[in-house]
N, C-alpha and C positions, 0 to 999 in steps of 0.2 A: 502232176505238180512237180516232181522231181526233177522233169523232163525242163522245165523251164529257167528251174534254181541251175540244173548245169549250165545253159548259156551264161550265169555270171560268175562259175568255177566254182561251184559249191557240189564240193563230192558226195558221193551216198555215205561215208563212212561220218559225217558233220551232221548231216541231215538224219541219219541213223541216230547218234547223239542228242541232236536236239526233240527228237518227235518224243519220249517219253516225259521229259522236263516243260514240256507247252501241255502235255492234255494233264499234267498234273496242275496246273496254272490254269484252268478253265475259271476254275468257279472263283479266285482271287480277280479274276478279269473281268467277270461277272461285277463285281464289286465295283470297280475303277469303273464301269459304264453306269451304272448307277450314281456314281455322284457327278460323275459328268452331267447326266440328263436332269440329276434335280439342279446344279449349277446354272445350265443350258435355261431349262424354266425360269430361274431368277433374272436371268439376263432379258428375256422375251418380258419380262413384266417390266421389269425393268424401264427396257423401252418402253412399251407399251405406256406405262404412269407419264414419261416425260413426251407423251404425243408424237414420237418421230413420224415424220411423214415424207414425202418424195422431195420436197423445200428442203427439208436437211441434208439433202444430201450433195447439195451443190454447194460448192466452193466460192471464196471471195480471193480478191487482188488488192493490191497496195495495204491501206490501215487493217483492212482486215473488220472495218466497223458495221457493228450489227450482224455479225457473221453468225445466224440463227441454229445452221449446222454444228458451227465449232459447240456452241451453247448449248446446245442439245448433247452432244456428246458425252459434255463435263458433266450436266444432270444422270446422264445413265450412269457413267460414273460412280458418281459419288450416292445415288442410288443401290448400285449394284454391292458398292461398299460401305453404306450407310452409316455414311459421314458429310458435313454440311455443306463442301463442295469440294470441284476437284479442276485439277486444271494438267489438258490432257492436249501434250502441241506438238508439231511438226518439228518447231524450232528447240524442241530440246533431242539433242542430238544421240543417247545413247543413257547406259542405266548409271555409268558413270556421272554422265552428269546432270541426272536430275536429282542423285545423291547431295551432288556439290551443292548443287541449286537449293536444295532443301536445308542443308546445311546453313551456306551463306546467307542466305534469307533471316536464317530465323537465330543467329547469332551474331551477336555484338563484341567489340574490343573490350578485351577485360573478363567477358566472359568464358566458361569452359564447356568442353563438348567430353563426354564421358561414352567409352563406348564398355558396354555390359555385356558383352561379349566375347571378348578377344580381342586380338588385335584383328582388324576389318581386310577385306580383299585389296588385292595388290594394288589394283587403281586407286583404289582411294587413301591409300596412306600417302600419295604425293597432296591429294586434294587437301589434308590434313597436314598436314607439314611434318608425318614421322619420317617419311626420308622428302630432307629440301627441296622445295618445287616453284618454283616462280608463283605469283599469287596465292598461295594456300593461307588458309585458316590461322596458319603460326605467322606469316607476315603481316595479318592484320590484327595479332593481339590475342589470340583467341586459342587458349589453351587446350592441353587434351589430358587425359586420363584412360587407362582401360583396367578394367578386371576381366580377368581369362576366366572361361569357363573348368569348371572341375576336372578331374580326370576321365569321368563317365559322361562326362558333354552335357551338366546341369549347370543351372549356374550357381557360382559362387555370391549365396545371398548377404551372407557376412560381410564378405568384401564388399559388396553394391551397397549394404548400408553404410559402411567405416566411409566412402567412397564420397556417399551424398552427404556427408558433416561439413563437406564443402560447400558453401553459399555458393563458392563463385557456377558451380556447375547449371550451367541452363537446359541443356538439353540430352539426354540419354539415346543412344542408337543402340539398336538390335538387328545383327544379321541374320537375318533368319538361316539363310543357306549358308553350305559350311565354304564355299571359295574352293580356292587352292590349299583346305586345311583338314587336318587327319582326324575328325569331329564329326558327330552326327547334327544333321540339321534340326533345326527347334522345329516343334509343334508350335500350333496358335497355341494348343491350353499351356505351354510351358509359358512362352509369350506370356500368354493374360495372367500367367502367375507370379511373371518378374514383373512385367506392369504393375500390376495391385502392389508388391513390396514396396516398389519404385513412389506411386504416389503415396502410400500409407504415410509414407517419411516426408515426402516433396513434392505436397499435391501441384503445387507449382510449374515441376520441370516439365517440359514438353518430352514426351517418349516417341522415337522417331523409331520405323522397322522398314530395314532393306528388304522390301519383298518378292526382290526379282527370284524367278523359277519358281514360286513358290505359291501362284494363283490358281484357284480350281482345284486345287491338289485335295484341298479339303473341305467342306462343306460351311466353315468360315473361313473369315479373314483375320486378320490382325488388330482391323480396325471394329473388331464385332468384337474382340474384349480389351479396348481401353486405350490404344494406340493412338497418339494425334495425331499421326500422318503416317501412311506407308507413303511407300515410294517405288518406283519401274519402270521398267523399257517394254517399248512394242514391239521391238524385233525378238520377245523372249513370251510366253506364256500369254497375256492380253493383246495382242498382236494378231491371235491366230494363224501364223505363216504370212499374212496379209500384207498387214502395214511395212511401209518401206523405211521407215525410220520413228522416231518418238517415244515419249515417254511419259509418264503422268505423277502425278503429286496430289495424293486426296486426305482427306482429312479435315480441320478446323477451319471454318475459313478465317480467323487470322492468317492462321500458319499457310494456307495458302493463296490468300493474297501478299500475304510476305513476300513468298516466290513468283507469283506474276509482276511483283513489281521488282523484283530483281531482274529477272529474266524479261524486260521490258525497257520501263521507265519510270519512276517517279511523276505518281502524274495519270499514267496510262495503264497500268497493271493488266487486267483481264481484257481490256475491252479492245485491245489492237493483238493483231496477231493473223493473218491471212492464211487460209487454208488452202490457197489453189484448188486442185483435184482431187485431193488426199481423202475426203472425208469417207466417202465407199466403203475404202481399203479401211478405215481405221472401225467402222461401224460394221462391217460385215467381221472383220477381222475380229473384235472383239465379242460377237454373237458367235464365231465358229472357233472361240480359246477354250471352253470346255471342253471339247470332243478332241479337239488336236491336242490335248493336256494331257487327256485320258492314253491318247496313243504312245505319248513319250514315255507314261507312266508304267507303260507294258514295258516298252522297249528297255527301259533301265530294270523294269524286275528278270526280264531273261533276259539280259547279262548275270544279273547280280547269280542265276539259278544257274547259268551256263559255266560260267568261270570259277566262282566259288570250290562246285565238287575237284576241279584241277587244279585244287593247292594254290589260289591265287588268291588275296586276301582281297575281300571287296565290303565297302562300306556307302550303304548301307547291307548287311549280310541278304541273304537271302529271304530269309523270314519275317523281320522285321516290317512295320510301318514306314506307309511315305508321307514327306512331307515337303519335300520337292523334287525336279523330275533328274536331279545329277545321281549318276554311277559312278561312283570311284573304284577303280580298278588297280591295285599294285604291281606292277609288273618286274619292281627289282633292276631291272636293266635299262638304260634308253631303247634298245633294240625295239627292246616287246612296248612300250609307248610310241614309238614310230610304226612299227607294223601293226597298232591296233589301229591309228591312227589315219594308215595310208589304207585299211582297209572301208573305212567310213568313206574314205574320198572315194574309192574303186566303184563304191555302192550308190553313189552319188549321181542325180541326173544331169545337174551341170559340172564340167569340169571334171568328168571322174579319169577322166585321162590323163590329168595334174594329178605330180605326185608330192603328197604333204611332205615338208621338210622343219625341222628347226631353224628358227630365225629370231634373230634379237626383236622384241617390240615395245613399244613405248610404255610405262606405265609398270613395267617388270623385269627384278632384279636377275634374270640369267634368261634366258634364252626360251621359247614355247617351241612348240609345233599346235597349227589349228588344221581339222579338217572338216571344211564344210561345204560343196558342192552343193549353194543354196542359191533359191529363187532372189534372194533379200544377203545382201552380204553384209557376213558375220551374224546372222540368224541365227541364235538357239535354242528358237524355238524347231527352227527343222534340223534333220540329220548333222550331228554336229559331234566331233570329240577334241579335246583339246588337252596340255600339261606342259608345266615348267619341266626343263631337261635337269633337274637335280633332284638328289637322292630325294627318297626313296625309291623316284619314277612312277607316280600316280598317272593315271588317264581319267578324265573327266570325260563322261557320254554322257550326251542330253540330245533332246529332241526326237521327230520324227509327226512330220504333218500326217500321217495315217497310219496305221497299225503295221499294213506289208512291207515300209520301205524300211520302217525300224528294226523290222524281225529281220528284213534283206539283210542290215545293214549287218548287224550283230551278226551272220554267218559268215559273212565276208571278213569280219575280223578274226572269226573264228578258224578258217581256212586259211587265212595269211598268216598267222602265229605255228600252226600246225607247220605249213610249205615251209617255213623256213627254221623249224628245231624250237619253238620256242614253247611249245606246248605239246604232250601226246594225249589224244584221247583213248579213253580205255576200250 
């Protein structure tokens, strides 16, 4: 085995390092494949309940009408997250914007959108109009609010009541994952326990939960204690490496005919929407998210168990619970977020000969570097690490469509920080 890690520059003194920190990680891994495989079973019933058969799997053109596959899909769905329906399309392009989507949908001029969390991921404070964006939320009337979470990454209940004395507020968001922020990500049970405050006070407001990276993680969902809608992308965790684009919106079906007829027409909501080829990818992809969850879910705890013992601060620690599949890594310097970064690329089967760089991108205030030499660009559900170039110097790692490319990956960064001074192992 060694003999092979050296063709991708993984020295014995790395691989020496790493071998006691994996078999101490046996029986935690044990665990992640176990909720994977009862996850996996839910999804086969899943199906199974909504009759899919070999007719689903073929694609329509033009209106997209009577497209029995698309239809079949949102039943598993909204099945799998036992909620009254969902709506799950090609045409929403990314997790960004089926946020928006869900958003826009289901608030009006005049009213307020509250987020219970913090201030939200960088994309979507243009969608929101905290920093000015061409069509957001604030040019059509439609105010905001946020309560930060506590110091220890609970939420501040106080504040989310002082917060709801507001009539005007219609609908509450919850991130689940922490972004580009220095926080731990929520459990469902905290989730279902800001829910319940949430309606005790305003059974009324709809509670919306950003659930991207955070499916399969856990043996529920968001929508299993009280959530009207989660929301997600395919290229991230339900996706399973598979799907080439999309995202879904499940929950109410108010709340999600809301967004079919946004994301449509007035008029036409669910029932147009053409799936070409896609439907495969999105049906297989989402029967093969548990087990591809379960792998990124390894790959982020050894990081978290690799860097940690070398003085590098990582959150989630090493010990601790997951509840979705990001590693934050501090590395203090740009250097060490670029060379963790160009080692993900190295390890990479497309592209690993591209060398990751910092580059301004749309949607955020300084500068990133991403590295992802993926089957599906900009995939995070596969081998992926990414960070803004300002202080403190965070590295976010997520992904890894199977166990060996993730461990690959994580040596290779581990070798590249060493080669160039930026770490010693002992």
């Amino acid at each position: 085995m060694q003999s092979i890690y050296r063709q991708f520059g993984i020295s014995e003194q790395v691989l020496d390092y790493a071998k006691p920190v994996l078999e101490a990680l046996e029986e935690r891994f044990k665990e992640i494949d176990e909720t994977a495989e009862y996850n996996q079973l839910r999804i086969i019933k899943a199906m199974q309940d909504a009759h899919i058969g070999e007719a689903n799997l073929k694609g329509t053109t033009g209106y997209g009408y009577d497209d029995i596959g698309r239809d079949g899909l949102e039943r598993v769905y909204a099945s799998y997250f036992h909620t009254e329906d969902a709506l799950v399309r090609p045409q929403i392009t990314c997790g960004t914007h089926a946020l928006a989507l869900a958003l826009m949908s289901n608030l009006r001029p005049g009213q307020v959108l509250l987020s219970a969390a913090g201030a939200p991921y960088d994309t979507l404070q243009e969608v929101i109009g905290i920093r000015p964006s061409r069509g957001s939320l604030a040019e059509y009337g439609i105010g905001y609010r946020q309560v930060d979470l506590l110091p220890d990454s609970t939420f501040d209940f106080e504040g989310i009541r002082k917060a709801l004395e507001d009539p005007a507020i219609h609908l509450v968001t919850i991130q689940r994952s922490k972004g580009y922020q220095d926080r731990r990500t929520l459990s469902v049970s905290q989730i279902g326990e800001a829910i319940s405050v949430i309606k005790k006070q305003r059974p009324d407001v709809i509670c919306m939960v950003d659930n991207c990276y955070g499916e399969f993680v856990e043996r529920q969902e968001p929508s299993d204690v009280g959530a009207d809608m989660i929301v997600g992308s395919l290229i991230k965790n339900p996706g399973g490496g598979l799907a080439p684009i999309g995202g879904y919106i499940a929950g109410t079906a108010e709340c999600v005919e809301n967004a079919a007829v946004r994301l449509t027409s007035p008029g036409l909501g669910k029932e147009v929407g053409a799936t070409l080829d896609i439907l495969p990818a999105f049906y297989q992809g989402f029967f093969m998210g548990p087990t591809v969850t379960a792998s990124a879910l390894k790959g982020a705890i050894l990081a978290a168990n690799l860097y940690e013992p070398l003085g590098f601060a990582v959150l989630p620690d090493s010990k601790e619970s997951r509840h979705d599949i990001i590693q934050a890594i501090t590395f203090g310097t740009p250097e060490g977020v670029i060379a963790f970064c160009q080692g993900i690329q190295a390890a990479s089967p497309v592209d690993s000969f591209v060398s990751a760089e910092p580059s301004d991108m749309p949607g955020y205030d300084s500068q990133v570097i991403m590295a992802a030499g993926a089957f599906v660009s900009g995939s995070s559900i596969e081998l992926s690490a990414d960070g803004p170039i300002k202080p403190p110097y965070n590295v976010y790692f997520q992904g890894g469509l199977t166990w060996p490319h993730a461990k690959l990956g994580i040596l290779k960064t581990l070798q590249n920080l060493q080669e160039r001074g930026l770490c010693r192992l002992p």
